[in-house]
Every structure is written in C-alpha cells, then in structure tokens.
C-alpha positions in Angstrom: -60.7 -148.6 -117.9 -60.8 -146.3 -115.2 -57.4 -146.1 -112.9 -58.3 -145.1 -109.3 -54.8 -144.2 -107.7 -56.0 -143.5 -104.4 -59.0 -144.1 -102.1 -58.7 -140.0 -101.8 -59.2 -139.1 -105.6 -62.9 -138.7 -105.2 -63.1 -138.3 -101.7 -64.9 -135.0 -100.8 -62.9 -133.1 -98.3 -60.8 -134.2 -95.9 -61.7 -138.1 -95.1 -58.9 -137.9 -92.1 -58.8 -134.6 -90.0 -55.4 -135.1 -89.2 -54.4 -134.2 -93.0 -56.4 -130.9 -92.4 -54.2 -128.3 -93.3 -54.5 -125.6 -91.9 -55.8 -127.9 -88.7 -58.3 -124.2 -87.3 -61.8 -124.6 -85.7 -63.1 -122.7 -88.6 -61.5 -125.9 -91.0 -62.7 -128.6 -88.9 -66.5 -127.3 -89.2 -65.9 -126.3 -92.9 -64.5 -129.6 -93.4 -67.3 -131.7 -91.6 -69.9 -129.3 -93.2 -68.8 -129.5 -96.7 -68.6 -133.4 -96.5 -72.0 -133.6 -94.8 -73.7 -131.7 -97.7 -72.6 -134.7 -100.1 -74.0 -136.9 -97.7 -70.4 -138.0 -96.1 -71.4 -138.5 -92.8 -68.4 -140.1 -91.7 -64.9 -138.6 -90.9 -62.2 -139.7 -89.1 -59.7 -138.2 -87.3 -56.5 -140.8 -86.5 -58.7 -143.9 -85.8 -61.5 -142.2 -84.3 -64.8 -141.9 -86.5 -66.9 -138.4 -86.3 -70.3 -139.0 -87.3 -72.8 -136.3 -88.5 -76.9 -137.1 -87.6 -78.2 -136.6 -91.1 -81.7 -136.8 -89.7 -82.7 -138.4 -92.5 -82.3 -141.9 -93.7 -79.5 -142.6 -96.8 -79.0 -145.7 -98.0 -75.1 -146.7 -96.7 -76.1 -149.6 -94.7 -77.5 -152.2 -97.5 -76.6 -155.5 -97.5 -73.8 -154.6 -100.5 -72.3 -151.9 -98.6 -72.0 -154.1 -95.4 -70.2 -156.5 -97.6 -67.9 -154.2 -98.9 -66.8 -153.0 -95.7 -66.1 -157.0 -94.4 -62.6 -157.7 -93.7 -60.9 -154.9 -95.1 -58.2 -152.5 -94.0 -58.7 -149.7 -91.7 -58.2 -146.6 -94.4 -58.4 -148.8 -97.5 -62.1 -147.5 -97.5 -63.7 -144.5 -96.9 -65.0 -143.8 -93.5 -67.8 -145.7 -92.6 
C-alpha cells in the first residue's frame, strides 16, 4: 500500500508561490511554466488562485473531480 505523506509529494513545482524559494520574476514564470507543461493549470499564491489558459480542453472538470473537490479543506487538495 502506497503511503502519501503529503499533498506535495507528487506535486509538480511549486503548488503555493509563497513557498517559492528563491521568490525572483524569473522563478515565478519558471514555476508557472513548468507546472503548465504537466497540464497544472492552477497555482496559488496565499489564497489567491493563478490560472494558466491552456487553450485546450483537459478533462479536470468531470463529475468525479467536482466531487472530490466538495467540502474539503483549502490546501488539503491541489489547486483547483
């Protein structure tokens, strides 16, 4: 059985810019741009979400998705 210890253990990048170290102009794009090529659209920064137009359609707003997302915790979930 798998153990996930922490909603950031397969999280590519940064999920929260605030933990970007160092916080540059240059990390912020790399960060956004690095999680947008693995289709992570979403990023927050403190409890404001940053979305990324993928132009494209992806499939993170099914029914299951929606209800994985009800009634849950702020950062208990990826940003979404």
């Amino acid at each position: 059985m798998e153990v996930k210890t922490s909603l950031l253990d397969n999280m590519i990048g940064v999920g929260d810019m605030v933990l970007l170290e160092p916080l540059t102009e240059d990390s912020f794009i790399e960060n956004l741009r690095n999680r947008f090529d693995h289709n992570e659209i979403y990023t927050y920064i403190g409890s404001v979400v940053i979305s990324v137009n993928p132009y494209r359609s992806l499939p993170i707003f099914t029914p299951d998705k929606v209800e994985e997302y009800r009634n849950r915790n702020f950062y208990e979930l990826s940003p979404h």
